[in-house]
The first five atom37 places (N, CA, C, CB, O) and aatype in JSON, in Angstrom:
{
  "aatype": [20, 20, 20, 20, 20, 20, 20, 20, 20, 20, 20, 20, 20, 20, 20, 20, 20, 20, 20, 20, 20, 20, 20, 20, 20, 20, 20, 20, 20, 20, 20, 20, 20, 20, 20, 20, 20, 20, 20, 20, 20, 20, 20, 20, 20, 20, 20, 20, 20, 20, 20, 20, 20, 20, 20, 20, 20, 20, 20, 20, 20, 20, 20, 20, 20, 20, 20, 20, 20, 20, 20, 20, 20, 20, 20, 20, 20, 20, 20, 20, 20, 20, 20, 20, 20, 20, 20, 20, 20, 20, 20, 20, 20, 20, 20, 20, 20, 20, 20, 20, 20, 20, 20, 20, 20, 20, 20, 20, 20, 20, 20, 20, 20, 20, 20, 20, 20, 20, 20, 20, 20, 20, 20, 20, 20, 20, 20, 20, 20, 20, 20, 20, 20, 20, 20, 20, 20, 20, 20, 20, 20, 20, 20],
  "atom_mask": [
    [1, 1, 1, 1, 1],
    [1, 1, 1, 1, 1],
    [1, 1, 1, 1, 1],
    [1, 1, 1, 1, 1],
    [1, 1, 1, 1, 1],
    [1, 1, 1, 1, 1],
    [1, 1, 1, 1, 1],
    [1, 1, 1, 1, 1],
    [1, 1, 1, 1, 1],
    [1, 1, 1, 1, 1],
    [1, 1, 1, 1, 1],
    [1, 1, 1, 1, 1],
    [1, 1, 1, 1, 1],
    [1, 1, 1, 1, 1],
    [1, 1, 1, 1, 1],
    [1, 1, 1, 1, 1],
    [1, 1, 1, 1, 1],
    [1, 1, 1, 1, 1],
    [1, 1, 1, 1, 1],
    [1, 1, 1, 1, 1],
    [1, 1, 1, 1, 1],
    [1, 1, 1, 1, 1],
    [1, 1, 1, 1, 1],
    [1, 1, 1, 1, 1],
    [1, 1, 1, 1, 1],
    [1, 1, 1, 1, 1],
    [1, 1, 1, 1, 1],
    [1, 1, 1, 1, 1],
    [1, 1, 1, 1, 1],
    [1, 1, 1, 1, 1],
    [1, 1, 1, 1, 1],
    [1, 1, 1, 1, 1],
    [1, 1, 1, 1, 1],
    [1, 1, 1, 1, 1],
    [1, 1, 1, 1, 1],
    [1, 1, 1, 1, 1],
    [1, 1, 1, 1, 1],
    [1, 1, 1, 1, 1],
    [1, 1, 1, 1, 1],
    [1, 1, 1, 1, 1],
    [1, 1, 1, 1, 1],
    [1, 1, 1, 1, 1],
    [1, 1, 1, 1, 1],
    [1, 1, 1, 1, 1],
    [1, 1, 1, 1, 1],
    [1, 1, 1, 1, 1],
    [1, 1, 1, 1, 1],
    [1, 1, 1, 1, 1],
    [1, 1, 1, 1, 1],
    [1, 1, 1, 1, 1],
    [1, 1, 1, 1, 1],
    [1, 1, 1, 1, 1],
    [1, 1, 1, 1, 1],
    [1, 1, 1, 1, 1],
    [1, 1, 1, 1, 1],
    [1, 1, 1, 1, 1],
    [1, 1, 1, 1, 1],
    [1, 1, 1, 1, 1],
    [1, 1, 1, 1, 1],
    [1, 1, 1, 1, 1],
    [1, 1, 1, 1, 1],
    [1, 1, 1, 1, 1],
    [1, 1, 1, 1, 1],
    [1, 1, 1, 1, 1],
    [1, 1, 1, 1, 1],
    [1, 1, 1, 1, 1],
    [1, 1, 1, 1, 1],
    [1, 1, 1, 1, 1],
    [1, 1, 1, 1, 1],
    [1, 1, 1, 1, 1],
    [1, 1, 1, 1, 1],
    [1, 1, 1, 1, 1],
    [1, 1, 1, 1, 1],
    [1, 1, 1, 1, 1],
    [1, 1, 1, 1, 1],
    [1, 1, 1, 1, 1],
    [1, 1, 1, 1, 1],
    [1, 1, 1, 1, 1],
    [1, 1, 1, 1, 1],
    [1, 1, 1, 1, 1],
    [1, 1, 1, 1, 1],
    [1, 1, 1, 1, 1],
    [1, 1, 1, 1, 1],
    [1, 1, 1, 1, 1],
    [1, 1, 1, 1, 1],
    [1, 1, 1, 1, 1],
    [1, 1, 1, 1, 1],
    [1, 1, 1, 1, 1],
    [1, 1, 1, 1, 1],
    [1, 1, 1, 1, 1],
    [1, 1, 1, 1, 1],
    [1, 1, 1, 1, 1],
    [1, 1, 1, 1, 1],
    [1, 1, 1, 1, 1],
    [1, 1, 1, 1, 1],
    [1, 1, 1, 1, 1],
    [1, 1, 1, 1, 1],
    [1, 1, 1, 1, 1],
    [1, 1, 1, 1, 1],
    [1, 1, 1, 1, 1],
    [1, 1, 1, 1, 1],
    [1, 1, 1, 1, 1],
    [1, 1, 1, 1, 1],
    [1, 1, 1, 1, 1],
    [1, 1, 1, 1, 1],
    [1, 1, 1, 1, 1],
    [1, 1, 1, 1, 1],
    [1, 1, 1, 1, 1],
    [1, 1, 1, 1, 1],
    [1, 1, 1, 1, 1],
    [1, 1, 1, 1, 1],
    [1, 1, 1, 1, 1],
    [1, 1, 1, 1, 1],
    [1, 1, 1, 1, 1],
    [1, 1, 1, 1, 1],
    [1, 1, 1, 1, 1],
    [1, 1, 1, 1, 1],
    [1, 1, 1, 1, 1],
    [1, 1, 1, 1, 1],
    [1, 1, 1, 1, 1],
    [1, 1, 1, 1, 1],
    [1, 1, 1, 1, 1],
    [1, 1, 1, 1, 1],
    [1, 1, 1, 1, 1],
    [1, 1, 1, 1, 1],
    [1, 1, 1, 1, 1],
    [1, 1, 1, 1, 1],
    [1, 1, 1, 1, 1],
    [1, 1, 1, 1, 1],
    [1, 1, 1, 1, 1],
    [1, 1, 1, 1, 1],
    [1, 1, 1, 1, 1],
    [1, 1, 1, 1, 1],
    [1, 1, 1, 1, 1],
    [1, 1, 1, 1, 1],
    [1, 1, 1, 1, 1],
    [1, 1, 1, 1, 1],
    [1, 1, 1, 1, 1],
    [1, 1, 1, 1, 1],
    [1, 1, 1, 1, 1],
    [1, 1, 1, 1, 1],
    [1, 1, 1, 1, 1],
    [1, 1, 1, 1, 1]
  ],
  "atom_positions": [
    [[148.64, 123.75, 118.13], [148.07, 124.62, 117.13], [148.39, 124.07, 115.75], [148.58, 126.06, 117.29], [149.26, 123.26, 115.45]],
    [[147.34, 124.79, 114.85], [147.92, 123.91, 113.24], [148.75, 124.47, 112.81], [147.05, 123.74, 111.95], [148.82, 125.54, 113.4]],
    [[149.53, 124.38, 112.01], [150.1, 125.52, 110.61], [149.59, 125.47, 109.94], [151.16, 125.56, 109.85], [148.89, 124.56, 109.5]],
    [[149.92, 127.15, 109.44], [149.17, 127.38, 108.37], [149.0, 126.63, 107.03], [149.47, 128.4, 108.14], [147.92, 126.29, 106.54]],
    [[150.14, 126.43, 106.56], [150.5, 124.84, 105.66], [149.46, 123.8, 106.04], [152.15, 124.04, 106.13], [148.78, 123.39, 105.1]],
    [[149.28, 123.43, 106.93], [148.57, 122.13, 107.35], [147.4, 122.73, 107.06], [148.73, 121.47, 108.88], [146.66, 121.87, 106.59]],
    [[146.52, 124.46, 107.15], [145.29, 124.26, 107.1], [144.86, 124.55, 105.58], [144.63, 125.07, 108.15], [143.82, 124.32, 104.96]],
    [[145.98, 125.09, 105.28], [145.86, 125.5, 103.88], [145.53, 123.91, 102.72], [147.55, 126.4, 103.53], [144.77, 123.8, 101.76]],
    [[146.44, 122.95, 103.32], [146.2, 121.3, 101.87], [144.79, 121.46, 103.08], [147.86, 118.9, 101.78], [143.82, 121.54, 102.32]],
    [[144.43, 121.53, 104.05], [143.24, 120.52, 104.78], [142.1, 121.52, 103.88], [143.08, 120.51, 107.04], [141.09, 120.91, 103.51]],
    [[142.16, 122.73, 103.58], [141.13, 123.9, 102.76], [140.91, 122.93, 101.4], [142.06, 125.81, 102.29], [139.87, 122.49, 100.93]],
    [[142.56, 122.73, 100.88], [142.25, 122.13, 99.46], [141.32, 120.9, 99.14], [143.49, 121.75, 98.93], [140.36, 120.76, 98.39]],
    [[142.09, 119.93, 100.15], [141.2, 118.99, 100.11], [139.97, 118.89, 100.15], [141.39, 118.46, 100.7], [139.25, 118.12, 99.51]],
    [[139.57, 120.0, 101.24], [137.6, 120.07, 101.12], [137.31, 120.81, 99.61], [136.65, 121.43, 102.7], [136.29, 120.71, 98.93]],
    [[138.02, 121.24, 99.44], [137.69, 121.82, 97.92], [137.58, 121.1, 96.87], [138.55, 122.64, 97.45], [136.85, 121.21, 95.89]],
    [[138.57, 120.15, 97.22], [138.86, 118.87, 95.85], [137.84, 118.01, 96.23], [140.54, 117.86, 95.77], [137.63, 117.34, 95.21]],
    [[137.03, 117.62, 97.16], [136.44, 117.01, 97.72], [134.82, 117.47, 97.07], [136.9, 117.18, 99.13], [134.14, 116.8, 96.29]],
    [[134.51, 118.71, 97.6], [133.86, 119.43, 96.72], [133.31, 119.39, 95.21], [134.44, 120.16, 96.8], [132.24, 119.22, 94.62]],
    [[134.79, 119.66, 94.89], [134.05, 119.79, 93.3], [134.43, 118.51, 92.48], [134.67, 121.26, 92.33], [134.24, 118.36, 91.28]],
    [[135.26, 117.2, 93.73], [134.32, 116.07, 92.64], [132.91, 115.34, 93.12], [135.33, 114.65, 92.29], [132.56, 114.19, 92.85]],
    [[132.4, 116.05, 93.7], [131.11, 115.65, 94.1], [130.04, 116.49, 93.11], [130.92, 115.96, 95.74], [128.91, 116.46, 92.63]],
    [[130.97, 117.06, 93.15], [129.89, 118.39, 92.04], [130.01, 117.86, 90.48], [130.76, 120.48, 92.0], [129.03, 117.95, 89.74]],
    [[131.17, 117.34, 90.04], [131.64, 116.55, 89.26], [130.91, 115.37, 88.53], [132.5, 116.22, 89.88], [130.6, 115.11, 87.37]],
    [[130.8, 114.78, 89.76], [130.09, 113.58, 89.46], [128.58, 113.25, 89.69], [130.72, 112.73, 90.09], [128.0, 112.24, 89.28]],
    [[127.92, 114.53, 90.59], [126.74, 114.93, 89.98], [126.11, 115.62, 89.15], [126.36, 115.12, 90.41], [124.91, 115.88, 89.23]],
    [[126.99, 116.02, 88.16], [126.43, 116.74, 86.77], [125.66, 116.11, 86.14], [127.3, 117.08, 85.79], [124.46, 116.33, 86.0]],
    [[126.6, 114.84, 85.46], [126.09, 113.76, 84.5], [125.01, 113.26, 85.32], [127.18, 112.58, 84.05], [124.18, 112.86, 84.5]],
    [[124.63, 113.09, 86.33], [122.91, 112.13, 86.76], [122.73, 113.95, 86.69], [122.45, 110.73, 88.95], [123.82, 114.02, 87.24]],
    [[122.48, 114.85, 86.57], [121.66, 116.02, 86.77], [121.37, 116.04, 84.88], [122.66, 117.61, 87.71], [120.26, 116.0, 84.35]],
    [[122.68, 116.1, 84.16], [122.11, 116.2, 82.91], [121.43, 115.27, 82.16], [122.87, 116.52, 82.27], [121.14, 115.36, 80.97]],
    [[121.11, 114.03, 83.2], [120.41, 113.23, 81.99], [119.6, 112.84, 82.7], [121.06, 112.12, 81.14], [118.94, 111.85, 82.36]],
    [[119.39, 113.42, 83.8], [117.85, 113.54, 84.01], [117.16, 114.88, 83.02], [117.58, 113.85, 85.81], [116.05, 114.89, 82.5]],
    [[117.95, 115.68, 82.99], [116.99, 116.99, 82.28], [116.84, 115.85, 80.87], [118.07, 119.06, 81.88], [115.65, 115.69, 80.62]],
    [[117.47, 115.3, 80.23], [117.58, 115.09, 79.11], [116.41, 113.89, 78.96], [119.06, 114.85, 78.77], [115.92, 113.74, 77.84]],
    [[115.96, 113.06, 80.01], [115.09, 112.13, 80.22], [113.75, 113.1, 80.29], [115.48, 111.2, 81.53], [112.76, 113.05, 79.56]],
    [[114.01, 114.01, 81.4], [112.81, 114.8, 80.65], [112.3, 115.71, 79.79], [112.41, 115.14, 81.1], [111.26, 116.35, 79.9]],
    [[113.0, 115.72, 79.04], [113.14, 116.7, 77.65], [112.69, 115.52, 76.61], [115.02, 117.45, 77.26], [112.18, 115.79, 75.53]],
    [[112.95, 114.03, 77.1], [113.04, 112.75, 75.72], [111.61, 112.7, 76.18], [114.24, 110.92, 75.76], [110.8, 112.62, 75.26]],
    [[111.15, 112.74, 77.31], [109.35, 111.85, 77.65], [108.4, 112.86, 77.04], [108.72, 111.63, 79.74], [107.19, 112.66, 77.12]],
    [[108.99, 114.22, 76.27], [108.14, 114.61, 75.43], [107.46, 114.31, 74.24], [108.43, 115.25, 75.3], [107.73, 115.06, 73.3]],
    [[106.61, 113.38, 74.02], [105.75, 112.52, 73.47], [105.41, 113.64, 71.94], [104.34, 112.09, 74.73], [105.59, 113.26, 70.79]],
    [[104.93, 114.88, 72.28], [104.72, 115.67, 70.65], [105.71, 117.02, 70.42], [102.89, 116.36, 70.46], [105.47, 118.01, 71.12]],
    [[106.57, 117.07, 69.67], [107.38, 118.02, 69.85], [107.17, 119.08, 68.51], [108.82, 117.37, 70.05], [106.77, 118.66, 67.43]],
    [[107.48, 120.47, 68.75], [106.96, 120.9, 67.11], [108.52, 121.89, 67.2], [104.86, 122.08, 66.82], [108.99, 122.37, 68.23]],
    [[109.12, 122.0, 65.77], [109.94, 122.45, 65.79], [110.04, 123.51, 64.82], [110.62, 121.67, 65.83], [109.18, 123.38, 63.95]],
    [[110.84, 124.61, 64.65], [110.88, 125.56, 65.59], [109.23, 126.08, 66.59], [111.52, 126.73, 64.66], [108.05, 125.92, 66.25]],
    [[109.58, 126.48, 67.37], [108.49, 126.99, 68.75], [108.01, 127.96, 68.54], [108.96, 127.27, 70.11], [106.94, 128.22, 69.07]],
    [[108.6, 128.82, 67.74], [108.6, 130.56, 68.0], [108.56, 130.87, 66.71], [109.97, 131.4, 68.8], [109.49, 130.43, 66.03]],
    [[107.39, 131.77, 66.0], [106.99, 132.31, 64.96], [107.47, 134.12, 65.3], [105.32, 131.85, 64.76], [107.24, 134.62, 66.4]],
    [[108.15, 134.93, 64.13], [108.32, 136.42, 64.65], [107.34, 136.49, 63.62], [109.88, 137.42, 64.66], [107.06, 135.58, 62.83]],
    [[106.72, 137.94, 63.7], [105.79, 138.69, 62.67], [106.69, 140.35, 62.77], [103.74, 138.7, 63.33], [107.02, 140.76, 63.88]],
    [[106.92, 140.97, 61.84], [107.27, 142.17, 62.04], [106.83, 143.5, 62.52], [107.53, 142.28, 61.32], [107.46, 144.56, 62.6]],
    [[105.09, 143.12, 62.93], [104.67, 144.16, 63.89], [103.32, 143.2, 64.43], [104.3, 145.9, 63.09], [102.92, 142.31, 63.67]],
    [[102.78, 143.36, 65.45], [101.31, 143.23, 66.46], [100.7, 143.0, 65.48], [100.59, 144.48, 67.41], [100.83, 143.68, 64.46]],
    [[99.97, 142.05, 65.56], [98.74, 141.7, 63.93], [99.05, 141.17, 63.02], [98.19, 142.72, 63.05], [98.29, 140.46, 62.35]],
    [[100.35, 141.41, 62.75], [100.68, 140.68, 61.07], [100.81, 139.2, 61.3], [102.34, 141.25, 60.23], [101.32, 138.62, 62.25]],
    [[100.13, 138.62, 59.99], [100.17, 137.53, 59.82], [101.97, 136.78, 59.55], [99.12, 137.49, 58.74], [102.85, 137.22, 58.81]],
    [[101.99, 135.72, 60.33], [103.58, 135.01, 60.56], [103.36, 133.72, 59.96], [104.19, 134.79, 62.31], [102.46, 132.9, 60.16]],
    [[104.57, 133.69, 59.0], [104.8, 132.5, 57.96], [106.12, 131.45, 58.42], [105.17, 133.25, 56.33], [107.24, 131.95, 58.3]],
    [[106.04, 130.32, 58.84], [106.95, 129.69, 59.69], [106.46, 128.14, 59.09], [106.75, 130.09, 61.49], [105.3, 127.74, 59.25]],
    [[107.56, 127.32, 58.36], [107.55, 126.22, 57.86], [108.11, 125.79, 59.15], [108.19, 125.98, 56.53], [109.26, 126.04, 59.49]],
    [[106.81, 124.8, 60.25], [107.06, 123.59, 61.1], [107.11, 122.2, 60.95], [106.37, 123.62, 61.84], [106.62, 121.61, 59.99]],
    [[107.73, 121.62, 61.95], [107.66, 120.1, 61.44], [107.3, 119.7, 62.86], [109.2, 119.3, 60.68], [107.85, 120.01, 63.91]],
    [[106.06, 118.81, 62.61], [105.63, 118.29, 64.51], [106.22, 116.64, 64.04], [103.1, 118.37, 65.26], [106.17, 116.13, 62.91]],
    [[106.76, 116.02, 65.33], [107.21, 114.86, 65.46], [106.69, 114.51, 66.9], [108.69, 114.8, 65.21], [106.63, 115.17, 67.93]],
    [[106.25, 112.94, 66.5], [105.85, 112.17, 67.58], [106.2, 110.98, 68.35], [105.05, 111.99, 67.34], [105.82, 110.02, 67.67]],
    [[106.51, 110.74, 68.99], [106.38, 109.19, 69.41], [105.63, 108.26, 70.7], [107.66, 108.9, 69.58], [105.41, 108.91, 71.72]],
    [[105.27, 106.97, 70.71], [104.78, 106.39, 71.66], [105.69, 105.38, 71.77], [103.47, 106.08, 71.54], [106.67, 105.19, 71.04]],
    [[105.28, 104.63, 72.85], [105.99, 103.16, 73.24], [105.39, 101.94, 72.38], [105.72, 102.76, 74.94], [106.03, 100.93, 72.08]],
    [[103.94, 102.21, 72.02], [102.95, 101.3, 71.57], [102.67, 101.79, 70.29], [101.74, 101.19, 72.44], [103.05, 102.95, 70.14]],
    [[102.07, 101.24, 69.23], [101.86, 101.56, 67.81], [99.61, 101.48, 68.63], [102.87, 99.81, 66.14], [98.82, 100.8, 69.29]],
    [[99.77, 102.78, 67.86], [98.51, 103.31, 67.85], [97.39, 103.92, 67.17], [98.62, 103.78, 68.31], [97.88, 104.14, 66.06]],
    [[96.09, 104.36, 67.11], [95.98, 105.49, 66.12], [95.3, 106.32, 67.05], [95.2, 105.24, 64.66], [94.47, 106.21, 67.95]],
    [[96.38, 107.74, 66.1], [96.44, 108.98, 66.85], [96.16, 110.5, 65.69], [98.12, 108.95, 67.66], [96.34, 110.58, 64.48]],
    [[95.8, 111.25, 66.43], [95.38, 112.54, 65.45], [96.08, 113.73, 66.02], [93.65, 112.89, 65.41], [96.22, 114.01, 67.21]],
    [[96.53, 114.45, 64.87], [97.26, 116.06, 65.27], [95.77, 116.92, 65.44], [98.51, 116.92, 63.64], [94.76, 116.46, 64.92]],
    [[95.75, 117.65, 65.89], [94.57, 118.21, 66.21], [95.23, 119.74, 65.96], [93.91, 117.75, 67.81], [96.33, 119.98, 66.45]],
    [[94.67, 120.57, 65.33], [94.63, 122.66, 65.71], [93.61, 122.67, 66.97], [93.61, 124.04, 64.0], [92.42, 122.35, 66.92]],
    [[94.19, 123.0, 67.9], [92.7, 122.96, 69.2], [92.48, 123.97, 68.79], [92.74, 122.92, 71.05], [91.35, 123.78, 68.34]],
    [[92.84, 125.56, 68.49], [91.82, 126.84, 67.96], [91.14, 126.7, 67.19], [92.23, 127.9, 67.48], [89.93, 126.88, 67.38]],
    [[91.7, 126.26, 65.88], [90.67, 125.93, 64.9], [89.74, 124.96, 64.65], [91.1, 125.89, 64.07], [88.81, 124.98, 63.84]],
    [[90.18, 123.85, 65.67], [89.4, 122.85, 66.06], [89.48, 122.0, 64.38], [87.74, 123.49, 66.76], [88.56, 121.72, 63.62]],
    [[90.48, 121.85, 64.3], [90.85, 121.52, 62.8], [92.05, 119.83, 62.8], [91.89, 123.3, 62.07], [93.09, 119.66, 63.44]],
    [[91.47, 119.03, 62.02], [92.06, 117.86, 61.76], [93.47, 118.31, 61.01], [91.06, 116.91, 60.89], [93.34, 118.74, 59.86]],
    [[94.84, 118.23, 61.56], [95.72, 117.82, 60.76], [96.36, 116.81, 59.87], [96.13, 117.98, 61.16], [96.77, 116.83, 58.71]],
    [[96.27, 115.74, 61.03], [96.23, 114.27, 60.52], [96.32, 113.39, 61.08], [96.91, 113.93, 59.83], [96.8, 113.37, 62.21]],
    [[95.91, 112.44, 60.5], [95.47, 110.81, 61.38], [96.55, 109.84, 61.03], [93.81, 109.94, 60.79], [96.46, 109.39, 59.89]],
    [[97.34, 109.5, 61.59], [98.13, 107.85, 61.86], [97.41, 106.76, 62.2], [99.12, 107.77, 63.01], [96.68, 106.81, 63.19]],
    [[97.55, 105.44, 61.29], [96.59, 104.6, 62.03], [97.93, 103.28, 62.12], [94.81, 104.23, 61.01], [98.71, 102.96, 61.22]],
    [[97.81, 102.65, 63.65], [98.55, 101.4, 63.82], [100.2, 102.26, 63.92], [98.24, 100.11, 62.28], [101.1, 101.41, 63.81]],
    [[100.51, 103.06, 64.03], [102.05, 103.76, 64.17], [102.61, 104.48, 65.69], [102.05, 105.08, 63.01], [102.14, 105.3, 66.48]],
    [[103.54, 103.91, 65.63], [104.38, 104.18, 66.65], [105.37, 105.76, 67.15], [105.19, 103.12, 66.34], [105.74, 106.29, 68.2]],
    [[105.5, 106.05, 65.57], [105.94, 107.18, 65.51], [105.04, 108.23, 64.57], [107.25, 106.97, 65.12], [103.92, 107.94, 64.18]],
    [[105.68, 109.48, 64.27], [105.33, 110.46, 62.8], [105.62, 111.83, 63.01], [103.67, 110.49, 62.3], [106.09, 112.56, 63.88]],
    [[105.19, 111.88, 61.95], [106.07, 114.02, 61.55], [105.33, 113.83, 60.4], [108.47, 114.58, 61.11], [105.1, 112.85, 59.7]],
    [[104.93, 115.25, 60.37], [104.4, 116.25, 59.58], [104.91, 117.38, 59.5], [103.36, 116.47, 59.83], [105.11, 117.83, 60.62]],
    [[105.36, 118.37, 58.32], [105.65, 119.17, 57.95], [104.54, 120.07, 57.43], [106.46, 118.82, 57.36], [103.76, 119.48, 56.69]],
    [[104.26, 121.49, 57.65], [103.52, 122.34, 56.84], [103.82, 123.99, 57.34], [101.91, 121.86, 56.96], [104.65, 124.37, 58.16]],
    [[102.86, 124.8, 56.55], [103.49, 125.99, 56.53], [102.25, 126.91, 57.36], [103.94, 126.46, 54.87], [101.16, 127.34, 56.98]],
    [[103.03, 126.98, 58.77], [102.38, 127.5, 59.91], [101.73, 128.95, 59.7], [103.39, 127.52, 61.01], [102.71, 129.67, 59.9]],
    [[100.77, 129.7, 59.45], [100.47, 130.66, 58.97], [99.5, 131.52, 60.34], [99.82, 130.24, 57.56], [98.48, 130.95, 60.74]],
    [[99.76, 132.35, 60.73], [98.99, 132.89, 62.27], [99.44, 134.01, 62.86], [99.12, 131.93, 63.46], [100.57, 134.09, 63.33]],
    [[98.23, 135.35, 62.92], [98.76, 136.5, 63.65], [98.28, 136.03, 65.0], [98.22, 138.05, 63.16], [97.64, 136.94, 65.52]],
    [[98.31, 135.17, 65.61], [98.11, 134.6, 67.12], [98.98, 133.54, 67.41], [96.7, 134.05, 67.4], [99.53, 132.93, 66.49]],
    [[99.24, 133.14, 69.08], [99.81, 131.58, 68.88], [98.95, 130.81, 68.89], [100.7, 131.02, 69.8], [97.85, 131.35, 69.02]],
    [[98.89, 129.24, 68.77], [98.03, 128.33, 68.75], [98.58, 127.5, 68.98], [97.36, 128.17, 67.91], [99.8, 127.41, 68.8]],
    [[97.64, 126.36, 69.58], [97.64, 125.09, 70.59], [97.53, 124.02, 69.63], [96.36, 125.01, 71.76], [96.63, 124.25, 68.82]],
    [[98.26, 122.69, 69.4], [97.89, 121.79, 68.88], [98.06, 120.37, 70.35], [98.79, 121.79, 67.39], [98.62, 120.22, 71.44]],
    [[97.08, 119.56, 69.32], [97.27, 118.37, 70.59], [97.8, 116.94, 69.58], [95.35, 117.96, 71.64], [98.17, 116.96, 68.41]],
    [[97.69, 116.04, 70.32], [97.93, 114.68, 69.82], [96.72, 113.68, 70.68], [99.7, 114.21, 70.16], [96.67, 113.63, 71.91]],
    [[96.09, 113.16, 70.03], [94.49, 112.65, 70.72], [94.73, 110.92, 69.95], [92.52, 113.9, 69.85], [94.99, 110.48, 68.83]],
    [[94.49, 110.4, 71.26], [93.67, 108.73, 70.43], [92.47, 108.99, 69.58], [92.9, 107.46, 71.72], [91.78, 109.94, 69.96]],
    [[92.01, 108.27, 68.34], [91.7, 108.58, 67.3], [90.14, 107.91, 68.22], [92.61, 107.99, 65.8], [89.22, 108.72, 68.19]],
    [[89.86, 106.74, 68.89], [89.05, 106.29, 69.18], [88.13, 107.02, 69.77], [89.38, 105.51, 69.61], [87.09, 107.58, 69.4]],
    [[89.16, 106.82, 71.5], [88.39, 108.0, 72.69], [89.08, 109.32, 72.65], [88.53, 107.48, 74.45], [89.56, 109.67, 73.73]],
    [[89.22, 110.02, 71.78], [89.93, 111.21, 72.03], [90.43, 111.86, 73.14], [89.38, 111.91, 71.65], [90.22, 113.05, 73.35]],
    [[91.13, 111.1, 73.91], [91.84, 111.03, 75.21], [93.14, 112.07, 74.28], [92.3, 109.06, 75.96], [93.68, 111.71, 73.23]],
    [[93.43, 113.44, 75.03], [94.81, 113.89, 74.93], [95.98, 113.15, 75.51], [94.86, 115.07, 75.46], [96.18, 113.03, 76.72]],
    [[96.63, 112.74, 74.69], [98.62, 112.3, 74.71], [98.98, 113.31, 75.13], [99.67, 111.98, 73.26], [99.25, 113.51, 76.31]],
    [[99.04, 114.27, 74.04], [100.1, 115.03, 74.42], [100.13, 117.09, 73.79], [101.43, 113.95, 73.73], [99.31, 117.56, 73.0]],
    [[100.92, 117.62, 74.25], [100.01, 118.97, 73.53], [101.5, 119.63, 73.34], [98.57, 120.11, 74.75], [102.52, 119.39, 73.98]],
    [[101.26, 120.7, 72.06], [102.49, 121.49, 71.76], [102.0, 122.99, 71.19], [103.45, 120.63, 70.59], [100.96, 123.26, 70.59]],
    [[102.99, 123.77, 71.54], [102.02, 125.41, 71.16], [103.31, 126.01, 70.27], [101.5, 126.8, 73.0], [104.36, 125.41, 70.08]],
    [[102.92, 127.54, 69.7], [103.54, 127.53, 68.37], [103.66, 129.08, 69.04], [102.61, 127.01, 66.69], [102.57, 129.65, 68.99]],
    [[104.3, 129.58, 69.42], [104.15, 130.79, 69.74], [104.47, 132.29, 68.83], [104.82, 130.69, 70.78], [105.58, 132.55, 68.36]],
    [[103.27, 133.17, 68.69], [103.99, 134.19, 67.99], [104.49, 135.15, 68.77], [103.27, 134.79, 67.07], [104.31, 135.27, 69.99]],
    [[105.25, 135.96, 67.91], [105.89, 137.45, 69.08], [106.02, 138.3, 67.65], [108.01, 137.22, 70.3], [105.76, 137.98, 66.49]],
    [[106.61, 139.74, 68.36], [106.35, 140.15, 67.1], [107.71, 141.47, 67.81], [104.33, 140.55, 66.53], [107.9, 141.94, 68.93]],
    [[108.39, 141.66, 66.43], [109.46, 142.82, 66.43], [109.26, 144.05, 67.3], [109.6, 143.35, 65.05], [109.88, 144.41, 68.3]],
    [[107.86, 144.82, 66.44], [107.41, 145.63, 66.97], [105.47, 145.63, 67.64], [107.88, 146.52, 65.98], [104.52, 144.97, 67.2]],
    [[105.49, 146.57, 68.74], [104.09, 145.94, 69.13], [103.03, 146.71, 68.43], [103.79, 145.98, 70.76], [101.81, 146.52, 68.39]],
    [[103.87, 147.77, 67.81], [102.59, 148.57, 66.92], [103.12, 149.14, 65.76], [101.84, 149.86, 67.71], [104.18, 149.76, 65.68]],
    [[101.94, 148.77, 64.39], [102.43, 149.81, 63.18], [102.09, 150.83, 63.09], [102.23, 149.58, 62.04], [101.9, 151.21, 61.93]],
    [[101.83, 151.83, 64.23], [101.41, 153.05, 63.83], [102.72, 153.78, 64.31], [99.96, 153.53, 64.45], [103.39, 153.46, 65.29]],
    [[102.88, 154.48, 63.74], [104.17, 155.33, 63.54], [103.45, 157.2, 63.44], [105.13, 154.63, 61.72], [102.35, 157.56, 63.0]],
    [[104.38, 157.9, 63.92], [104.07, 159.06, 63.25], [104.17, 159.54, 62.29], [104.31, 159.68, 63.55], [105.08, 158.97, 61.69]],
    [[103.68, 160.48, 61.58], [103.57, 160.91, 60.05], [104.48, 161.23, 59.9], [102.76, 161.81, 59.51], [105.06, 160.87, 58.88]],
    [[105.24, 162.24, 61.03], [106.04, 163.34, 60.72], [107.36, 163.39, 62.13], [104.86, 164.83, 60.61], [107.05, 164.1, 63.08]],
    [[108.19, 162.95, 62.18], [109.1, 163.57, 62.87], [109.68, 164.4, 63.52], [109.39, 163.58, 62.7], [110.31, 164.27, 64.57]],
    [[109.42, 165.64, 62.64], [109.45, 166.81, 63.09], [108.57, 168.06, 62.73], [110.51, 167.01, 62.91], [107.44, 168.01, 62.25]],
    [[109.17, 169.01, 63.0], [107.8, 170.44, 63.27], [108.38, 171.42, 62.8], [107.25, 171.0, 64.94], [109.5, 171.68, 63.25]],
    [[107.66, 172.44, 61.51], [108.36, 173.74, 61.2], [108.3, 174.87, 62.3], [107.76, 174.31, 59.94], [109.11, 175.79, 62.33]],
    [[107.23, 174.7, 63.23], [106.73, 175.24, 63.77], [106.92, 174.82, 65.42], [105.69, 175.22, 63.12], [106.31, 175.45, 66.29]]
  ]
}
């Protein structure tokens, strides 16, 4: 038969055993997330626009940043508004800064300037404090 001693280090050991396996698969777990967090080609920063109620227009200074492997020419696109932001020509990288203005969210893309083939796409999301400004008049009742 074992002792208890004997099963108790043989417990530890599977334990120590354990958690350096767990150990030493963190780092390949976190840099894979981080590899795929980097192959994001158009990134816009901050993501998230608040408005202080449903409808109101939301004011949010973004900055979109890009990159490729290859120097190219490429266009920011508004896909709602179907609106030119801006064109890079022969560049590898870029960022743009401007002042995001929208009681909706909206879709932007990154397109070859030639065949307007989509790269890559980034969205701007609004939310809002409250979902409605209608309020009641009155609180309470004399009556």
């Amino acid at each position: 038969m074992f002792s208890a001693h004997w099963l108790k280090h043989k417990s530890s050991q599977a334990y120590a055993g354990l958690w350096m396996t767990v150990m030493i698969a963190m780092p390949t777990i976190t840099h894979a997330n981080e590899l795929a967090v980097n192959n994001k080609i158009l990134t816009v920063t901050p993501e998230q626009c608040i408005a202080l109620h449903k409808g109101q227009q939301c004011y949010l200074d973004v900055t979109f940043r890009w990159q490729l492997s290859n120097r190219d020419n490429v266009c920011l696109i508004d896909v709602d508004e179907k609106k030119l932001i801006q064109c890079w020509q022969q560049q590898s990288s870029g960022e743009i800064s401007f002042e995001f203005q929208s009681d909706k969210s909206k879709s932007y893309v990154l397109r070859l300037q030639q065949s307007e083939a989509v790269i890559d796409t980034a969205r701007i999301n609004v939310a809002w404090v409250y979902s409605s400004s209608r309020r009641a008049k009155a609180s309470w009742r004399l009556f």
